[in-house]
C-alpha positions as CSV (number, residue, x, y, z in Angstrom):
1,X,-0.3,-95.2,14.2
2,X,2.9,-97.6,13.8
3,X,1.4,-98.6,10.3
4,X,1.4,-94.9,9.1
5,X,4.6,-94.3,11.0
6,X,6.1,-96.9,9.1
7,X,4.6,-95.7,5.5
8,X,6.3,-92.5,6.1
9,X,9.8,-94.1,7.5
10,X,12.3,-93.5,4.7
11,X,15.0,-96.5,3.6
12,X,18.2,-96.7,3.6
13,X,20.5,-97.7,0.7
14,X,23.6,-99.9,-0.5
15,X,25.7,-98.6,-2.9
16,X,27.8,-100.2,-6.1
17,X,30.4,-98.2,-6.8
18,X,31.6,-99.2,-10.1
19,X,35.7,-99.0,-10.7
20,X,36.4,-102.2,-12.4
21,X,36.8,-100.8,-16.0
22,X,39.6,-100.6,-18.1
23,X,39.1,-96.9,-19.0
24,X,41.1,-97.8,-22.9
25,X,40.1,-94.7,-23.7
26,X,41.5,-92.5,-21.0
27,X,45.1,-93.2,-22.6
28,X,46.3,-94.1,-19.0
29,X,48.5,-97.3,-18.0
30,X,46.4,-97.4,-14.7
31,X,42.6,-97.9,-14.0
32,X,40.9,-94.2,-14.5
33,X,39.8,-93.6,-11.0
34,X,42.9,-94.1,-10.1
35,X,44.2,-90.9,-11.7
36,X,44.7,-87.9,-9.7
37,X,42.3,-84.8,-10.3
38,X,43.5,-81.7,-8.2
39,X,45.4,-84.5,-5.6
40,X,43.2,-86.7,-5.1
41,X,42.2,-90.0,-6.8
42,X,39.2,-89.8,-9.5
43,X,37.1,-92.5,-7.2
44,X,37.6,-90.3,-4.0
45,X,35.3,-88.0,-4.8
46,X,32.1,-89.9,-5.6
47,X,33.3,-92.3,-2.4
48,X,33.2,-89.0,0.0
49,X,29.8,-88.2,-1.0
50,X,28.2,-91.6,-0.6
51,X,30.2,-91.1,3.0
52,X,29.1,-88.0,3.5
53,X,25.2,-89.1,2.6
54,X,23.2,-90.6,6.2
55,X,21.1,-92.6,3.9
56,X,23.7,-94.7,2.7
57,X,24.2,-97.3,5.2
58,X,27.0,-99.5,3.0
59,X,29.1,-98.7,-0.2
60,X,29.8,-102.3,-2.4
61,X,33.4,-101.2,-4.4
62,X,33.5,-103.1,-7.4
63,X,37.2,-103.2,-8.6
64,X,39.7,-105.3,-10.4
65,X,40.8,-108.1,-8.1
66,X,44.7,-106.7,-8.8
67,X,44.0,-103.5,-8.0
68,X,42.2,-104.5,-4.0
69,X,45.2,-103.2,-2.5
70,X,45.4,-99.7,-3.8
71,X,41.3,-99.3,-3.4
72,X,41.6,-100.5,0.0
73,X,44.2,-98.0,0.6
74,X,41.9,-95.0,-0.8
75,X,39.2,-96.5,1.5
76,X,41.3,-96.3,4.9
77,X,42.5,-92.5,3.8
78,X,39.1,-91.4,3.0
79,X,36.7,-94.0,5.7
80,X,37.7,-91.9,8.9
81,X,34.2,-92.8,10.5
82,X,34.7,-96.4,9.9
83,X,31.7,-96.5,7.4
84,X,30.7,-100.4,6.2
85,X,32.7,-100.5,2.8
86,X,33.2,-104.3,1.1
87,X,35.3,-104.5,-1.9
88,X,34.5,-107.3,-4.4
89,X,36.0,-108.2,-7.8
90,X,34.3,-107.0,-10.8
91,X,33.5,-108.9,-14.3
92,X,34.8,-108.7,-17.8
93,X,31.3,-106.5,-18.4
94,X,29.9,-103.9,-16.2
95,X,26.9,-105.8,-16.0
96,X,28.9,-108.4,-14.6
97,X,30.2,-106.3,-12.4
98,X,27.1,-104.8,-11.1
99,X,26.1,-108.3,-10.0
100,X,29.1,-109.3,-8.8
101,X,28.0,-106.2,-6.6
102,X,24.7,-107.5,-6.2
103,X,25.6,-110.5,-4.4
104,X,27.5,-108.9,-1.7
105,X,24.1,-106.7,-0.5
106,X,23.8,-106.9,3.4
107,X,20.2,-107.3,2.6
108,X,17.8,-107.5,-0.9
109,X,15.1,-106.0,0.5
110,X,16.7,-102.5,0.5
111,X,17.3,-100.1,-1.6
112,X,20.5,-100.0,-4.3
113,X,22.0,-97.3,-5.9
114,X,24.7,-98.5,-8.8
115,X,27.1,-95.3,-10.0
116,X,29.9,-95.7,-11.9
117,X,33.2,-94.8,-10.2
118,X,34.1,-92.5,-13.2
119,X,31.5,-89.9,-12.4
120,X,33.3,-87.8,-9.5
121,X,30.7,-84.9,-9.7
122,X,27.1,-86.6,-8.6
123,X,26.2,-84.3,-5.5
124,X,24.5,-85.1,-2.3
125,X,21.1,-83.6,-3.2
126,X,20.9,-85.6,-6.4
127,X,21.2,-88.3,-4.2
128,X,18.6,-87.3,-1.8
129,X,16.4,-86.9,-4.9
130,X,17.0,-89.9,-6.5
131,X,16.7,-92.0,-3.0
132,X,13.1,-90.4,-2.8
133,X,11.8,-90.8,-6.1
134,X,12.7,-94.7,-5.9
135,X,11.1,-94.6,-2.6
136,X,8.0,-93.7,-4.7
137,X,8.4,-95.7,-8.0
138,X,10.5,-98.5,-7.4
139,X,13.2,-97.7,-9.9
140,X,14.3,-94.3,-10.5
141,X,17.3,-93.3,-12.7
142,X,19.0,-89.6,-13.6
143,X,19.6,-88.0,-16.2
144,X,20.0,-84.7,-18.2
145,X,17.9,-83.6,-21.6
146,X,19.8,-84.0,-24.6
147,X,21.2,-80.1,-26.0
148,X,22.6,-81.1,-29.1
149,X,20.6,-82.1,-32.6
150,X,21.1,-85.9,-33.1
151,X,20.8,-87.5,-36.2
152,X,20.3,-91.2,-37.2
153,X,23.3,-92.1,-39.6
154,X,23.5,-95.5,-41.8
155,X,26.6,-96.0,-43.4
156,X,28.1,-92.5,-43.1
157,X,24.3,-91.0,-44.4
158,X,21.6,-89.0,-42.3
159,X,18.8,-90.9,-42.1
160,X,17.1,-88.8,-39.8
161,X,16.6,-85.9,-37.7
162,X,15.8,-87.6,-34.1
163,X,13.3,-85.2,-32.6
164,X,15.1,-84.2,-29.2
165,X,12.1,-82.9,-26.9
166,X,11.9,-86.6,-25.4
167,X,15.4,-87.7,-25.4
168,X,17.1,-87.7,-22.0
169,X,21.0,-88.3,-21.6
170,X,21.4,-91.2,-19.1
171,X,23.9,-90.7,-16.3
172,X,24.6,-92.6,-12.5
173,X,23.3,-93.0,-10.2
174,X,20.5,-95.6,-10.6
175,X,18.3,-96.7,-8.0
176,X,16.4,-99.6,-7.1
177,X,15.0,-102.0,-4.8
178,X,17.9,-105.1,-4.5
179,X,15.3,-107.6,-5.1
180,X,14.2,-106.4,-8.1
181,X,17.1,-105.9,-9.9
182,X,18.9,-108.8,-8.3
183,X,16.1,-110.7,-10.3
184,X,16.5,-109.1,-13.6
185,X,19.9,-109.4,-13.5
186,X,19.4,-113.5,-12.8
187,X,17.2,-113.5,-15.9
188,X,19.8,-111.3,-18.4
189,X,22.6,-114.0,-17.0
190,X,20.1,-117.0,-18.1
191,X,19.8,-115.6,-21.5
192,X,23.1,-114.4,-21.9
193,X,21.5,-110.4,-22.6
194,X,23.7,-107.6,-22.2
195,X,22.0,-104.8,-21.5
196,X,23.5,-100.7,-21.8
197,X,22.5,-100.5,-18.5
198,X,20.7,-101.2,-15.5
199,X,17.8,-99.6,-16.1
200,X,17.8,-101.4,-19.4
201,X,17.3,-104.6,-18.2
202,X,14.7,-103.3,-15.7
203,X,12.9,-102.3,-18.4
204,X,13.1,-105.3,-20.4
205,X,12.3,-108.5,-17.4
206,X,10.1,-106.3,-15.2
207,X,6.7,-104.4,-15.8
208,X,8.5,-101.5,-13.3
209,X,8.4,-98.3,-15.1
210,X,11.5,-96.4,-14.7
211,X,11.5,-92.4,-13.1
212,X,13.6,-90.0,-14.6
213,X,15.2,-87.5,-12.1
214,X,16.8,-84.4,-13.1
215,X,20.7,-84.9,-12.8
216,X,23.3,-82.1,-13.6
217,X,25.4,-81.5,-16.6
218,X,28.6,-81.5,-14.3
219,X,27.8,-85.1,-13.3
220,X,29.8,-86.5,-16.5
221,X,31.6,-89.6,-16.6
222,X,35.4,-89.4,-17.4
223,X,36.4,-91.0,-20.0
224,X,39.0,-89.5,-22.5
225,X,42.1,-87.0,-21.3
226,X,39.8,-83.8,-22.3
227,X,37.0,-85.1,-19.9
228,X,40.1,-84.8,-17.2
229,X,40.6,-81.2,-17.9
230,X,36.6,-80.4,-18.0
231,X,36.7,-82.1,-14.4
232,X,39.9,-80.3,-13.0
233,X,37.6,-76.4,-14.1
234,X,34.8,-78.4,-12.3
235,X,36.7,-79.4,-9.2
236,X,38.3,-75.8,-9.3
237,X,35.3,-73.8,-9.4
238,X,33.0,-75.9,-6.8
239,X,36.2,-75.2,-4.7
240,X,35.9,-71.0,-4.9
């Protein structure tokens, strides 16, 4: 009985909550999730729902070591329940980043979801579908199918018309076991590989196959001033 009981049990997670990036492209003379959207600070909104999600038993916020003070002071205004939060320095990479992250796991053995501060919009039953399907597979990722035609282009010159029935746009969160990605991430530092992204490194040192899980197209990442105004209509219609 206590074997099945615990084949059934469902894990908790750490979460790496990237905000360590420049953000060049935003325009802005401050670190993106920084920026207000409707009041409150970009980062605040992806932070609430990790909060707000039982399953996530500690949030790892990856930041730029001068900016510590005004995260930590997001953190107090938004961590009323006193949730386990540790704040850590990020890397001239993401990648770095994400293992600077890595290291401050209360344990390896569980689960680890890595989202990128930027992304305000991921909702609390993408989470609960991610956090099963890695549960199932090991490593589990979402994403969106691609909508537009893409082309392959050399020099200014279609090459090709990409066919798009199998092409999935990639967004956060990503999810996998600590240990496994931990060791991958030991491996791309050894060789000096960066990858695009987690899952790409998963991919390339492990023989895990990686799950796709239906995301949303609200849960975009911000990155120029337009992708600002696209999130104030989203933050304004979730509201009504």
């Amino acid at each position: 009985m206590k074997r099945a009981e615990n084949r059934n049990k469902t894990l908790d997670y750490e979460v790496i909550l990237l905000g360590a990036g420049q953000g060049k492209r935003m325009g802005a003379s401050r670190n993106k999730i920084l920026l207000h959207l409707i009041g409150k600070p970009v980062i605040s909104y992806s932070l609430n729902t990790f909060l707000n999600d039982p399953a996530c038993k500690h949030i790892i916020l990856v930041t730029q070591e001068d900016e510590q003070d005004l995260l930590a002071a997001v953190v107090k205004k938004e961590n009323k329940k006193k949730h386990p939060i540790t704040i850590v320095s990020g890397g001239s990479e993401r990648q770095y980043s994400v293992f600077n992250g890595l290291k401050a796991l209360l344990d390896p053995k569980n689960i680890v979801m890595v989202h990128d501060g930027a992304r305000p919009f991921v909702s609390l039953a993408q989470l609960k579908l991610l956090h099963r399907k890695v549960q199932e597979t090991r490593a589990a990722i979402l994403g969106v199918p691609v909508k537009d035609t893409i082309k392959r282009v050399v020099d200014g010159i279609v090459e090709e018309t990409v066919p798009r029935e199998t092409l999935w746009q990639v967004q956060t969160p990503q999810a996998f076991y600590g240990a496994d990605l931990l060791a991958v991430h030991v491996r791309a530092q050894q060789e000096h590989y960066l990858g695009t992204d987690d899952a790409s490194l998963i991919e390339k040192y492990s023989d895990l196959p990686v799950s796709m899980v239906l995301g949303s197209y609200e849960n975009i990442k911000l990155t120029t001033p337009e992708d600002m105004l696209i999130g104030e209509a989203i933050v304004k219609r979730r509201r009504n």
